[in-house]
C-alpha positions, 0 to 999 in steps of 0.5 A: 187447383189441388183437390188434395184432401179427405172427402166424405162419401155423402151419397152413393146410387146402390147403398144408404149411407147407414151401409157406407159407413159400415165399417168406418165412415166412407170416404176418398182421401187424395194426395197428388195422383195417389189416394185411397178409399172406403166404403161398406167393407172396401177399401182400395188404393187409388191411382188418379190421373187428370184428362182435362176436367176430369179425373180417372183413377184405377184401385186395388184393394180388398173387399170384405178381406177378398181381393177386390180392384176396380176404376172410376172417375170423378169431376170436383166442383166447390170441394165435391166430387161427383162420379162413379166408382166401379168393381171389376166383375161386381157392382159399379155405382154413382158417388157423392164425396164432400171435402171434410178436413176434419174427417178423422179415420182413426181416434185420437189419443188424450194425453189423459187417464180416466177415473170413474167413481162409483159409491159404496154401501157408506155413501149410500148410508150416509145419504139415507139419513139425510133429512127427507131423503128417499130411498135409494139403491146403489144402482141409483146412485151409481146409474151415468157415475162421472167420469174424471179426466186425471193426469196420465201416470206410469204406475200404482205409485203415480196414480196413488200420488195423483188420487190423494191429490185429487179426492177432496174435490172429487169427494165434495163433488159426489157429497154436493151432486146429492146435497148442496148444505155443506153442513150435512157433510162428513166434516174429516174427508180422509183419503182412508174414508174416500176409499172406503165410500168409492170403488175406484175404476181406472183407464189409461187409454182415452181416445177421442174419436169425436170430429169437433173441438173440445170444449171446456165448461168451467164451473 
């Protein structure tokens, strides 16, 4: 039977596992008679070999940037290993890693650019003379502003061309968050009135570091 895979350290004897995943979230990860690990600020390469039902490994690798290197062994059971891992001239402790394929050790990048839209003095003027409308700061108004995931672009052209696209909906979106009656809107929504009412603030670098699927909810 393979054990190849990702492991999550879900319990070690010394540390909780707040200090396991100090740096990253600790883990195992074996392919073949190779593999690595991490925990806290070590991180090792591993040598594994099988005697029977148990697996011994050797590890070199570096604790806190220092050279660190150390053995261990491990026995698996329904995708958990159960050992102990030891550091030469340092500590050893008992360990608990739990198969976790979907464990990622580094984000993942979107195919997306990111646009936040904050509003600006008109926005604000436009939304006190609403009938019964409460004072409201901008910082109000601009406090968790949404974030919209638009298509990635290679320059100012592009990005302009996907802006004059995209505002009427993201207008009407900012208009309707703050009053559902069409009717109260500015009827010519230009693009020159978008930039005038909101500060633009673009990313192009999305990265997802989330373990589960995306999900999409459409209105």
């Amino acid at each position: 039977m393979s054990i190849d895979g990702i492991y999550e350290i879900v319990e070690m004897g010394l540390w909780d596992k707040d200090s396991i995943d100090m740096v990253e979230t600790g883990h195992i990860e074996i392919q073949g008679k190779r593999g690595n690990l991490h925990f806290i600020c070590v991180d090792g390469d591993m040598v594994i070999k099988k005697v029977k039902d148990k697996y011994y490994f050797s590890w070199e690798g570096n604790d806190e940037c220092d050279p660190a290197s150390g053995h261990g062994e491990f026995i698996c059971s329904d995708d958990t290993l159960t050992g102990r891992i030891y550091m030469h001239d340092s500590d050893d402790s008992s360990f608990v890693a739990v198969k976790a394929p979907q464990l990622n050790r580094l984000p993942n990048m979107v195919n997306r650019a990111v646009l936040i839209v904050r509003a600006k003095e008109p926005f604000r003027a436009w939304l006190s003379n609403l009938p019964d409308s409460e004072e409201t700061t901008i910082k109000d108004i601009n406090d968790d502003s949404t974030a919209y995931l638009i298509p990635e672009y290679d320059d100012d052209r592009q990005r302009d061309r996907i802006v004059k696209k995209l505002y009427p909906i993201i207008f009407e979106e900012q208009l309707n968050d703050w009053c559902t009656d069409e009717d109260m809107w500015p009827q010519k929504r230009t693009l020159a009135m978008f930039k005038k009412w909101f500060e633009q603030d673009f990313h192009t670098v999305v990265d997802d570091l989330g373990n589960n699927e995306l999900d999409v909810v459409e209105y």
